[in-house]
N, C-alpha and C positions, 0 to 999 in steps of 0.2 A: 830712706825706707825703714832703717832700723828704727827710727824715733817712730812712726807709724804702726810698727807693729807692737812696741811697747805700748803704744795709747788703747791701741785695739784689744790689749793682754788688759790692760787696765779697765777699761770698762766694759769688756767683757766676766770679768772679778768683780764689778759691782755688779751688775745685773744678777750673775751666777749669786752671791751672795744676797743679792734681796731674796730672790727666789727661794732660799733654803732657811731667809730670817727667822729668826726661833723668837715669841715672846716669853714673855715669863708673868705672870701671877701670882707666882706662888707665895703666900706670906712666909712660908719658913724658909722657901729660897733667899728671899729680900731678907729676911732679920738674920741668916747666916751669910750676908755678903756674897751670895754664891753668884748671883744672876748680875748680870751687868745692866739690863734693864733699870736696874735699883738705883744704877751711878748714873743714867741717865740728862739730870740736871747737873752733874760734877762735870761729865761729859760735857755739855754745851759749854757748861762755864769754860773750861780749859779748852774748849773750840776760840771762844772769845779773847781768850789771854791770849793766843797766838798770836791773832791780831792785835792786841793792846802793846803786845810787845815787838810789832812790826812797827806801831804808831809812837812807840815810845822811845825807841830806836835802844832797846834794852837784849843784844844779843845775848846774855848771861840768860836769860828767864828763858827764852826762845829755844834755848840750848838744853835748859833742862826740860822743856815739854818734847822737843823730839829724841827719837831713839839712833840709837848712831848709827844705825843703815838705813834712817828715811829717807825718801826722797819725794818731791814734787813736781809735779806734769805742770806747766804752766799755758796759757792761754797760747801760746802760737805750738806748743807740743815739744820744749824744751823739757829736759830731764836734769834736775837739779840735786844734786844731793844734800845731805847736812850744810857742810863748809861753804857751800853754793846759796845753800837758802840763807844760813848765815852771814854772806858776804852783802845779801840782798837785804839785810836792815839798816845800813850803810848808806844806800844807793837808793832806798825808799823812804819816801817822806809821806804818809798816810797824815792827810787834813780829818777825813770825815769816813768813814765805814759802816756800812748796813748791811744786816745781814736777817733775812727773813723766811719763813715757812722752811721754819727749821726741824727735821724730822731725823729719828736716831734710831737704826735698824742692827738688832742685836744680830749678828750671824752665830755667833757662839757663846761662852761664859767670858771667855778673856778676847772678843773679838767684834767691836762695833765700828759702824760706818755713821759718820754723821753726815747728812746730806744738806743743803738749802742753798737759799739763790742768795745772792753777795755783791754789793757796790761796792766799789771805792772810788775815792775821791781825795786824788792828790797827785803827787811827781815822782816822776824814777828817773837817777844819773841829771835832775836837774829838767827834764821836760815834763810838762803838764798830761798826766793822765787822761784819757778823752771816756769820763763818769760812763761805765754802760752794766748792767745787770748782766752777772754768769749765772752757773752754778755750781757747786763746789761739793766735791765729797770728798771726805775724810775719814781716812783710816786708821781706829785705837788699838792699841793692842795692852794688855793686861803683861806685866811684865816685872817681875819681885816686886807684888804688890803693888803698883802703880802704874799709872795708866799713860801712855806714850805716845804719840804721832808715828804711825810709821810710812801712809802716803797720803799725798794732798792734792788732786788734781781738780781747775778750774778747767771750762769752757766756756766761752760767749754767748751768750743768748742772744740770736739774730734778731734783729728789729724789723718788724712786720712793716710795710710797707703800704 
């Protein structure tokens, strides 16, 4: 019950935060660094390194993109933390990764969600992954100037029928 209502606090927080998403425009916001809008493609990038460092099996990198109280919802509604997600590049073997209709919702200046639908394709603890499209939002936070993971949650995209 408890992991339930953590999921339901969680995407209840993305929603509430699309909802209140702030753009930005402004060119003298962007040329003083103020808007996070501006990091937008740095943002993606370091979405991707996540993964590259899942696939590369580089917990050192992994380590420094999350912040030390992140944590991750995973596809059956497990609550993983840092040392947890860490434990998981170990135990994952990432062959191939897609990730598409990739969209970055500024909620604040130090506070984006990056959201998009996400494959993988490979083995966990040794068994073969069974390839199916989620989606994934992800949560940055601006933190002594750099930019950190602080949640990750996937869900499965049900297969129409």
């Amino acid at each position: 019950m408890k992991k339930y209502v953590s999921v339901i606090l969680i995407v209840l927080f993305v929603f509430v935060s699309l909802a209140a998403a702030q753009s930005c425009g402004d060119k003298k916001c962007c040329a003083d660094k103020k808007c996070a809008k501006c990091d937008a493609k740095s943002l993606i990038a370091q979405e991707k390194a996540v993964w590259e460092a899942y696939k590369s099996k580089d917990a050192k990198a992994l380590s420094n993109l999350l912040a030390e109280d992140s944590y991750e919802v995973d596809e059956e509604g497990e609550i993983l933390n840092k040392q947890e997600q860490l434990q998981n590049v170990k135990d994952l073997t990432i062959s191939e990764y897609q990730m598409k209709d990739v969209q970055v919702v500024v909620v604040s200046p130090a506070v984006v969600v990056v959201r998009y639908k996400v494959m993988v394709k490979g083995s966990y603890k040794g068994e073969e992954l069974t390839p199916k499209w989620g989606v994934a939002s992800s949560m940055w936070v601006k933190r002594d100037a750099r930019w950190v993971n602080v949640v990750y949650q996937q869900t499965p995209i049900a297969a129409k029928e």
